[in-house]
DRENLUM-887732 format. One record per residue: residue in one letter; z, y, x of N, C-alpha, C in turn. Coordinates in pm, whole numbers, plus 32768, in hexadecimal, padded with zeros to 4 digits. Last residue first. Layout:
REM residues N
AZYXZYXZYX...
***
This chain:
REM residues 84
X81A1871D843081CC87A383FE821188038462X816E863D84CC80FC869C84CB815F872A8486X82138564848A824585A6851A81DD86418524X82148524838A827C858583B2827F85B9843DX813384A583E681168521839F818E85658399X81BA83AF844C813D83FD849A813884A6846AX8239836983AA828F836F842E823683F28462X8193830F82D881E9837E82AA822283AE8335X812A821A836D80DB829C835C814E83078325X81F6818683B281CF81B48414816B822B83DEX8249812D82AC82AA816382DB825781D9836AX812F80B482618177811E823381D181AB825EX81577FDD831F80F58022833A812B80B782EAX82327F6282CF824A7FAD836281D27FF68376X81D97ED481E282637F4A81D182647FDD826CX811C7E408220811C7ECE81DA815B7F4281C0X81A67D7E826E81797DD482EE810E7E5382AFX825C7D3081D6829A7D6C8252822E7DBD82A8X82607D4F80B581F17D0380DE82387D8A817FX835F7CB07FD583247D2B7FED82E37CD18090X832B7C057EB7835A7BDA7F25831F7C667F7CX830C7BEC7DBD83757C3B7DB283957C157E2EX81ED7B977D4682957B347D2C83027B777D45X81657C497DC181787C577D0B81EA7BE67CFBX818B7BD97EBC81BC7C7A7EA381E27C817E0BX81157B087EA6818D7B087ED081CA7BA57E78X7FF87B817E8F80177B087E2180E97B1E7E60X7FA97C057F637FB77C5C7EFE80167BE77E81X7FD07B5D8038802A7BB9803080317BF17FA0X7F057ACF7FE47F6B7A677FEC7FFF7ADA7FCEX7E407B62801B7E5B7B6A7F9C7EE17B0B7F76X7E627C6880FB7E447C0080C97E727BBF807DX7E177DE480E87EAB7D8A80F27E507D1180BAX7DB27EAD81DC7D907E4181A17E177DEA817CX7DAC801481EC7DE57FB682257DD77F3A81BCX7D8A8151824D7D888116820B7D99807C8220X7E19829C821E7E25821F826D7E0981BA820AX7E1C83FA823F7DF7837982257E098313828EX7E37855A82537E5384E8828A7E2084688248X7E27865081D97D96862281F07DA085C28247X7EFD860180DF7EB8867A80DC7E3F863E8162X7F1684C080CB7F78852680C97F328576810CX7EF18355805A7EB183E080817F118431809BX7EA181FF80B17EF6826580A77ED482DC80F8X7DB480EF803D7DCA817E805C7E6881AD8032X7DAD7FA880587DFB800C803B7DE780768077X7CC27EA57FC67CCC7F31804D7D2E7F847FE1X7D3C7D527FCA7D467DE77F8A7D127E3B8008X7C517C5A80027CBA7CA280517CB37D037FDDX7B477BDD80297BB67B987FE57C427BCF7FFCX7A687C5580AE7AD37C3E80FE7B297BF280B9X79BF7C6A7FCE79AA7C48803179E27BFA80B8X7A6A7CF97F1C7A467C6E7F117A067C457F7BX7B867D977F0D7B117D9E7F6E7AE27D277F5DX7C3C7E417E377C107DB47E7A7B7E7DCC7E99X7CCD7F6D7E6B7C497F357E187C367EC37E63X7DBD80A07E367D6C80307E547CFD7FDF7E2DX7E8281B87EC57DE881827E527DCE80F97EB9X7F7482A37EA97F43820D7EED7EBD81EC7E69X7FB283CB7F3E7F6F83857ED07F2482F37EFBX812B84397F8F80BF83FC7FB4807B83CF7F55X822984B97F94819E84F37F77812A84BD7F8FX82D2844E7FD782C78499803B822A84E07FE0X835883AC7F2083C5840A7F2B837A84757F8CX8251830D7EF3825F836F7E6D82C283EF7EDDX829A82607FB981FF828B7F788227830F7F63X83A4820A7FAB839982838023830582877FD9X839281227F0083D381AA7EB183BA82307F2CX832A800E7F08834B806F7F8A830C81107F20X83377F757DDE83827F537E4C83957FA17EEDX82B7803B7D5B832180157D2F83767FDE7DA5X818C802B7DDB81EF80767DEC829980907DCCX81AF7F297DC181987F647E5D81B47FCF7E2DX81787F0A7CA381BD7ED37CD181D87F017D8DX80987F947C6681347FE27C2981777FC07C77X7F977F2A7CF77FF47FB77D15805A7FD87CF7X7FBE7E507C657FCE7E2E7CDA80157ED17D12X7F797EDB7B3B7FE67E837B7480037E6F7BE1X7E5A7F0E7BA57ED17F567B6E7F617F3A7B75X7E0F7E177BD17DEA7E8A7C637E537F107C45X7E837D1F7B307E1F7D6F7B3C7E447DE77BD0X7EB17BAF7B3B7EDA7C3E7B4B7E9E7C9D7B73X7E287B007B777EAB7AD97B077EE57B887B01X7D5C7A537BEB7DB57AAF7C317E367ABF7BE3
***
């Protein structure tokens, strides 16, 4: 893999900065089964969780941002700003 589950997180979050700007807790863990990350994103009793594949996760640590993580993101913060 070449890169740990730690790293993979700095880097996602480093690269979509809305995580952190909205309050969100991202946790992850390769799913061996699936050969996929499961990404959790939390914020008080919301969640979403979501499979990034590993082609994505390998790009992402090159510094290539992964488009359809970005819109999943974008779409949950969309969601929970619409709840307040």
């Amino acid at each position: 893999m070449g890169y740990t589950n730690i790293a993979l997180k700095d880097r996602i979050m480093e690269m979509y900065p809305e995580i952190e700007e909205h309050g969100l807790n991202l946790s992850l863990d390769f799913n061996r089964q699936l050969k996929t990350f499961d990404i959790k994103l939390e914020k008080n009793s919301h969640s979403l969780v979501t499979h990034l594949e590993k082609k994505d996760a390998d790009e992402c640590m090159d510094g290539i941002k992964c488009i359809g993580l970005g819109i999943q993101i974008g779409e949950f913060i969309k969601n929970i700003e619409t709840l307040k």
